[in-house]
N, C-alpha and C positions, 0 to 999 in steps of 0.2 A: 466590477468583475469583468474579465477578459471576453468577448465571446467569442470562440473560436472554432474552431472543427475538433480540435484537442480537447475540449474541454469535457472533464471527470464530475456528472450531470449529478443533482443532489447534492442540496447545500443543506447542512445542520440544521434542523428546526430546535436544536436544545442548547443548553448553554456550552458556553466549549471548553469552562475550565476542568481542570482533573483533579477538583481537590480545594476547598481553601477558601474563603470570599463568599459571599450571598449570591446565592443563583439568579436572581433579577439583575443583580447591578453586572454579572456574565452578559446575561441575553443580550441586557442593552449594548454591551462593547460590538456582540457581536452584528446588532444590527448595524452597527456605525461603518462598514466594513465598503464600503461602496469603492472602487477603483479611482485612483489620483492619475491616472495616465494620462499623459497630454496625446493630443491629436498624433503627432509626429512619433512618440516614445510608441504606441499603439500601434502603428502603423510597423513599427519596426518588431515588434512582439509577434505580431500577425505573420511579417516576412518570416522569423525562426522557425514558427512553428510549422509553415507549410514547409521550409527546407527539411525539419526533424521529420514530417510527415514520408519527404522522399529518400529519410535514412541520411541525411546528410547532417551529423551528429557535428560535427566540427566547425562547419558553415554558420547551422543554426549557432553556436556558443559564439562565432566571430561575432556574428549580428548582437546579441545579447552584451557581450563585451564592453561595446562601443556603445553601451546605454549606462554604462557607469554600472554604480551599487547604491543608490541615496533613494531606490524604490524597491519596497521589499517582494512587488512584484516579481521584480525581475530576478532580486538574487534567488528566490523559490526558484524560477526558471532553469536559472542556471545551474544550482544545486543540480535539477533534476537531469539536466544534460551527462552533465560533468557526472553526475554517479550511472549514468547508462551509458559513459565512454569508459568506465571503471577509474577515473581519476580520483585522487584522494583528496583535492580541493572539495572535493561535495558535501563532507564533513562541517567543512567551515561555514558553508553556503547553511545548510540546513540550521546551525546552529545560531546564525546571524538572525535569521527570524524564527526562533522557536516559540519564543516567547510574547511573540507579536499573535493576538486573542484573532487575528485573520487568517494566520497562514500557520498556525500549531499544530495544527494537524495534518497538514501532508511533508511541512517538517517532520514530524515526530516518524510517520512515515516514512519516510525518506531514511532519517535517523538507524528505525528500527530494520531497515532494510543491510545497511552499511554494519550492523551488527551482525546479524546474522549471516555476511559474507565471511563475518572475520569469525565465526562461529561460537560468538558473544551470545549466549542464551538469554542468559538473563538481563541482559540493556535489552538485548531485541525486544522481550517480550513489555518490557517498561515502558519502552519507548511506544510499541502499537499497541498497547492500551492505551497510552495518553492519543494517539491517531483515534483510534474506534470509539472512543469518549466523544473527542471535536467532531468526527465524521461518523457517525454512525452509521449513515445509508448510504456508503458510498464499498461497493461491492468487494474492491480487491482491499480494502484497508480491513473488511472482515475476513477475507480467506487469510491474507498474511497473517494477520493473527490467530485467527484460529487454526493456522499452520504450527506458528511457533509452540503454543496451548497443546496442538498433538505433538510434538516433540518433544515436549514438560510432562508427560504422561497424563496433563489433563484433560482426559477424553471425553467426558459430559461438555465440558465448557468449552470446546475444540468443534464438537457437534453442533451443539446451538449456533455457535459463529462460523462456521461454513456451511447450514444449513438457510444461514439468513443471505451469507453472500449467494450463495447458490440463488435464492426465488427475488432476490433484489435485481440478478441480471438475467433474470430468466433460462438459468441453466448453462450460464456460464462455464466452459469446459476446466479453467484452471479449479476452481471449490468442485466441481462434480468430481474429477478426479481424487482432489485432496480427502473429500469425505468418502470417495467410495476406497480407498487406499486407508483410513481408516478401520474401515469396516470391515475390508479383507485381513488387517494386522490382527484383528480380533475375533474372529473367525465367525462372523453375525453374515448369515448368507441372506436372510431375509429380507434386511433394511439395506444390504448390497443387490438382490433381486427387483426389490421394488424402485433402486434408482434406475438401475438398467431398464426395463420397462420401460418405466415413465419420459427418461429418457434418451432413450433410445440407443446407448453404450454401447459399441459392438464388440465381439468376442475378443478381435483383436486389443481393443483400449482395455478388456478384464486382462488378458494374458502378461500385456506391457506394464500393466501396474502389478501385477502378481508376481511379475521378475523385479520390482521395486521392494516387495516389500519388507527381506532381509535387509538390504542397503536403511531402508526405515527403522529398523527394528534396531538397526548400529547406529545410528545417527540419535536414535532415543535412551539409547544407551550412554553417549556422550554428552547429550543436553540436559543429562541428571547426574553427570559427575562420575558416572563408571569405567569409562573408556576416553580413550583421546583418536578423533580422525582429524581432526584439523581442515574437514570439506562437507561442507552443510546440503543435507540433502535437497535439493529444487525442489520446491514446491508454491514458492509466491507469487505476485503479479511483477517482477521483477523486470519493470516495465514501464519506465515513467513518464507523463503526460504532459505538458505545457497547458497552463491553463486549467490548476487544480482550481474549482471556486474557492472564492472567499466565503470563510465561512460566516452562515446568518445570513446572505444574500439570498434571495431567489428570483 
C-alpha cells in the first residue's frame, strides 16, 4: 500500500467481491494485496502526490505519465487525476483495473462518479454499490452512494449510507449536508434539529441548503425517468485522492 499524506485511511476488513465465488477464497485475494512498487516507482508516486496536494493537477499526471501503465497502482492514480482535471481518459483508467480484487473499489468509485457527471443514474448507482461492497468504511464512497440512493428516491437506504459516512468521518460536512438536505426534502424537522444541534449546522448552511432543495426535488425527478436536465445535482465527494488503499491491507 502507498503511504502517503493522500492516503483514503480504512482498508476493507470483508471480502471485496460484489457477487459470485466463495467469500473466503475473496478475503484471501484480498489479503494478497501488498504494494509491487519499487523504490524509484514510489518515490515518484510520493513526488505526484505532494504536487496534486499543491493543486498542481497536470504536473502530478506528468510525473505519473512517465511511470508507464504495467502497475495498476498507478493507472488508479492516474484515473483519479485525469477525472478531477475532467478528462475523458479517466474512463479508461478506471476500467483497466476494475476488475483487479485490489483496486475495484475505488475504480468502481471513480467509475460511479464519471456516471453521474454524465447523469448516468443508473451505472452511477451500479457502480458505488460495487465501491461500498469493496470499501465499506471508507466515508465518501458511502455519501456518493447514498447520494445517488437519494436521488433513486430510495430514502431509507440513502439514510443509513450517509448516516454511516457521516460518524465514519466524524461529521464530515459533505454527508451532514447530503442527509440534512434529505431531511429538509421531506419535511422531518426533528431528525434535521437533532443534526443541527449535535452538530453544530449554522442557520446559514440550513438556509443554503433550503435554497437546494427544489434544484433536489428536479434532479429526483430525472433520476427516476420523469424529466430530462442533463446537470446532476452536487452532492459527492467529487474529489479524488492519490493513494486509495489496497484493499484487505491494513
Amino acid at each position: 500500500m502507498i503511504v502517503t499524506s493522500l492516503l483514503l485511511h480504512g482498508c476493507a476488513a470483508l471480502p471485496t467481491g460484489g457477487g459470485g465465488g466463495d467469500g473466503a477464497e475473496q478475503h484471501t485475494a484480498a489479503l494478497d494485496c501488498a504494494s509491487d512498487l519499487g523504490t524509484e516507482t514510489r518515490m515518484a508516486m510520493q513526488m505526484a502526490e505532494e504536487q496534486a496536494m499543491e493543486g498542481r493537477w497536470y504536473a502530478a499526471l506528468a510525473e505519473l505519465d512517465a511511470l508507464g501503465t504495467q502497475h495498476d497502482e498507478v493507472v488508479l492514480a492516474r484515473g483519479q487525476i485525469l477525472s478531477r482535471i475532467g478528462h475523458e481518459d479517466a474512463r479508461d483508467a478506471f476500467r483497466q483495473v476494475k476488475n483487479d480484487p485490489c483496486h475495484r473499489g475505488a475504480a468502481h468509485h471513480g467509475l460511479g462518479i464519471l456516471s453521474l457527471r454524465k447523469a448516468d443514474y443508473a451505472a452511477a448507482e451500479e457502480h458505488l454499490r460495487e465501491a461500498r461492497m469493496a470499501l465499506p468504511n471508507v466515508s465518501d464512497v458511502r455519501n456518493d452512494y447514498g447520494f445517488v440512493l437519494m436521488l433513486l428516491g430510495k430514502d431509507h437506504d440513502a439514510e443509513f449510507e450517509l448516516r454511516t459516512a457521516l460518524e465514519l468521518d466524524d461529521g464530515r460536512s459533505r454527508a451532514l449536508e447530503n442527509l440534512m438536505l434529505l431531511y429538509l426534502s421531506r419535511g422531518e424537522t426533528r431528525p434535521l434539529d437533532d443534526l443541527v444541534r449535535e452538530h453544530g449546522a449554522d442557520a446559514e448552511m440550513v438556509s443554503r441548503l433550503n435554497d437546494r432543495v427544489d434544484r433536489l426535488e428536479a434532479t429526483r425527478l430525472e433520476a427516476q425517468g420523469e424529466i430530462i436536465l442533463g446537470q446532476p445535482l452536487d452532492g459527492t465527494a467529487d474529489e479524488f485522492e492519490l493513494g486509495i488503499p489496497n484493499e484487505g491491507v491494513e
